[in-house]
FITOR-404823 format. One record per residue (C-alpha): residue in three letters; x, y, z. Coordinates in Angstrom, 1 decimal. Each point is the difference from the previous one (the first is absolute). Layout:
<pts>
res;u;v;w
ALA;X;Y;Z .
...
</pts>
This chain:
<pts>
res;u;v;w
UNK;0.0;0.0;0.0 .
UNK;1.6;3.4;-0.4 .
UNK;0.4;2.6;1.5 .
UNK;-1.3;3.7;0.0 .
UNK;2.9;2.4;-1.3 .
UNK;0.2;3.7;0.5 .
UNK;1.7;2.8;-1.4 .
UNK;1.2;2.8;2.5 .
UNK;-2.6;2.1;-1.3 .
UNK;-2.5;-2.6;0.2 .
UNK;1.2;-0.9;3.1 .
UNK;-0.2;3.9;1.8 .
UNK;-3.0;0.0;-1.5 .
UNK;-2.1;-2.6;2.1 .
UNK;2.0;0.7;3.4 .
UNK;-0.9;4.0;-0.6 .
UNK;3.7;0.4;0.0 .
UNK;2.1;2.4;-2.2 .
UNK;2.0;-2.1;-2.4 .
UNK;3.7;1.6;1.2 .
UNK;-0.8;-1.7;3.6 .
UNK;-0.7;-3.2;-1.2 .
UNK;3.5;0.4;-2.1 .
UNK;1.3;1.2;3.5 .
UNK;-1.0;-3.2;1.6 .
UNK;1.6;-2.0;-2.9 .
UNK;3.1;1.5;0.4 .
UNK;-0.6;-0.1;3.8 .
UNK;-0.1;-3.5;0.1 .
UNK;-3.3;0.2;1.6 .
UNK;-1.9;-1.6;-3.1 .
UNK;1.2;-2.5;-2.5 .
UNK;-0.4;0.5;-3.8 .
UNK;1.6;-1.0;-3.0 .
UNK;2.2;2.5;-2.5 .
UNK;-1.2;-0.6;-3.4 .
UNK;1.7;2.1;-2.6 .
UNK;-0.3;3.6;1.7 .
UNK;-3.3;-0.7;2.2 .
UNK;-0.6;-2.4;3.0 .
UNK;-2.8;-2.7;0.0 .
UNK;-1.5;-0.6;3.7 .
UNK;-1.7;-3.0;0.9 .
UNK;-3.9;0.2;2.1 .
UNK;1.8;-2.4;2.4 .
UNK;2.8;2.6;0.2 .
UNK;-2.2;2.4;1.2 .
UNK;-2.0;-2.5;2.9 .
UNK;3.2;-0.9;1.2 .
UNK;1.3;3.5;0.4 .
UNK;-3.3;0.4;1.8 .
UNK;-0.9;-2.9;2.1 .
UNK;-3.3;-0.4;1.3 .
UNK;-1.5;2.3;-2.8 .
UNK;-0.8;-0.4;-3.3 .
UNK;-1.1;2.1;-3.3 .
UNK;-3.5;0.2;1.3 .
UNK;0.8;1.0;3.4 .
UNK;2.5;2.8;-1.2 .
UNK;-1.9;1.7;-2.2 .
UNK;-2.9;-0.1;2.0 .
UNK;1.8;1.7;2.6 .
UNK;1.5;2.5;-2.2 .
UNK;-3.8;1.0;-1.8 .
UNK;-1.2;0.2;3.7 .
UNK;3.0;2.4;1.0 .
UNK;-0.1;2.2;-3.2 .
UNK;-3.5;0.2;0.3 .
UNK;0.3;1.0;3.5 .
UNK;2.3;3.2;-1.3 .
UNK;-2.1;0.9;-2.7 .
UNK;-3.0;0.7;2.5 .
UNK;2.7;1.8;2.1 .
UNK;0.8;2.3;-2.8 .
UNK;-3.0;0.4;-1.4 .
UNK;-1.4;1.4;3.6 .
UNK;2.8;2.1;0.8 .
UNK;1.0;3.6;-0.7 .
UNK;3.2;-1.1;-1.6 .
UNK;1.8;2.0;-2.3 .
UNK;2.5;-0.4;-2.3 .
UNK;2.4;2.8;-1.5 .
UNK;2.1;-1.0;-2.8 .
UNK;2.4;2.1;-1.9 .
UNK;1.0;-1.8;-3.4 .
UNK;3.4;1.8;-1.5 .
UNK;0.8;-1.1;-3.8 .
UNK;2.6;1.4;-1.4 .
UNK;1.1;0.7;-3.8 .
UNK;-4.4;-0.7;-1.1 .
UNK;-0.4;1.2;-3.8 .
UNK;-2.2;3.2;-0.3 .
UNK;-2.8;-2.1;-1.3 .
UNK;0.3;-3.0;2.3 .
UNK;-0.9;3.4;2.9 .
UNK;-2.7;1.1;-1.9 .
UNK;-1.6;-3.3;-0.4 .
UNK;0.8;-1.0;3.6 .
UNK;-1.7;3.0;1.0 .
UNK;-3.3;-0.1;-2.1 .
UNK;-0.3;-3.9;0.9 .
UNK;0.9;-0.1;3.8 .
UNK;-2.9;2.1;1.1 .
UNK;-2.4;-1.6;-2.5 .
UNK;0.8;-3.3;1.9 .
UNK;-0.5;1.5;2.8 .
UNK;-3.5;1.9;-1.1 .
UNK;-0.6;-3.3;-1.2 .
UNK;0.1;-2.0;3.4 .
UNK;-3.2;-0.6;1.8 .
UNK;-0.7;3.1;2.8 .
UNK;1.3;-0.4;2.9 .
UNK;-0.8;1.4;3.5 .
UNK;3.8;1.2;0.4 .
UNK;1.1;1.9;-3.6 .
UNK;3.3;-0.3;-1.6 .
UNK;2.1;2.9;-0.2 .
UNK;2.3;-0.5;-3.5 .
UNK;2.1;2.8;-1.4 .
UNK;2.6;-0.6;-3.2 .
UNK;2.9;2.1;-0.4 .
UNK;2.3;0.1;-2.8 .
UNK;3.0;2.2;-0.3 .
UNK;0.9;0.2;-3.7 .
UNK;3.7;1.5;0.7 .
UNK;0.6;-3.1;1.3 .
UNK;-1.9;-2.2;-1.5 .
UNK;-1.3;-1.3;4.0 .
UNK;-3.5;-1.1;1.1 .
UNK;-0.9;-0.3;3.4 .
UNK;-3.7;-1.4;1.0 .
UNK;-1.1;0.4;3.6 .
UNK;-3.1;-1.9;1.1 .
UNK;-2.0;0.0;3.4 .
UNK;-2.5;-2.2;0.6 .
UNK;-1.1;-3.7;1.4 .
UNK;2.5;-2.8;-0.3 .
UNK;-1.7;-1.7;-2.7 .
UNK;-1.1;3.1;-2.0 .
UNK;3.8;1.0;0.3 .
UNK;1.6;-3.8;-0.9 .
UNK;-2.8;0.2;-3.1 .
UNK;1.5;3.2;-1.0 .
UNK;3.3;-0.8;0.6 .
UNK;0.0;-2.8;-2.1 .
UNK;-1.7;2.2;-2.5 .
UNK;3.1;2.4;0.3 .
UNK;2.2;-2.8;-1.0 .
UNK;-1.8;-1.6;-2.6 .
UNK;-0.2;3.4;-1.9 .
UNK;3.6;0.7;0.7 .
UNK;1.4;-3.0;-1.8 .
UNK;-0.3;1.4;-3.3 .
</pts>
């Protein structure tokens, strides 16, 4: 009978774990896997063993059950997140489209109770954008991953 197989990715993935951990505890010797070519392959025994007494179920269980416990936390508090996002050497028309798009996204978000404060500032001389939101945490990690997904042009 074989065995399940998982990737790293795969791996972080159903323990709720980042992948560069689960490459820590590789090269930590706290979890088995095998190199093959340039990526490690991690057996579901692996990961029982490295655990006793738990298993897949049981751990992600307990992680849904904690992260839902945090979202409820942030969703009730007055948490507030200021961010200040400096990018360097941004092409005249990668600012202007940054700045039409951001606060669309942000007009575009369902209303909440606590607004967003955005404001986009380019200096041209310098060719240098900086963004600084205020808001929630997951209004502000929404935009922030808008920020970067715009700025990889």
């Amino acid at each position: 009978m074989s065995e399940e197989v998982y990737t790293v990715e795969q791996f972080a993935e159903r323990l709720k774990l980042h992948p560069k951990t689960v490459l820590r505890f590789i090269k930590d010797g706290r979890l088995r896997a095998v190199k093959v070519g340039k990526s490690y392959r991690i057996l579901r025994t692996e990961m029982e063993a490295t655990m006793p007494g738990f298993s897949f179920e049981d751990y992600r269980g307990a992680a849904e059950a904690y992260r839902n416990r945090l979202e409820k936390r942030i969703a009730r508090s007055d948490a507030r997140v200021t961010s200040i996002i400096d990018l360097p050497d941004i092409a005249p028309d990668v600012a202007e489209r940054m700045a039409r798009m951001l606060p669309a996204a942000r007009a575009g978000q369902a209303a909440h109770a606590d607004a967003m404060t955005l404001e986009v500032i380019y200096d041209p001389p310098r060719r240098h954008l900086k963004v600084l939101i205020v808001g929630s945490p997951g209004d502000t990690a929404a935009m922030l991953k808008m920020v970067e997904v715009l700025s990889e042009d």
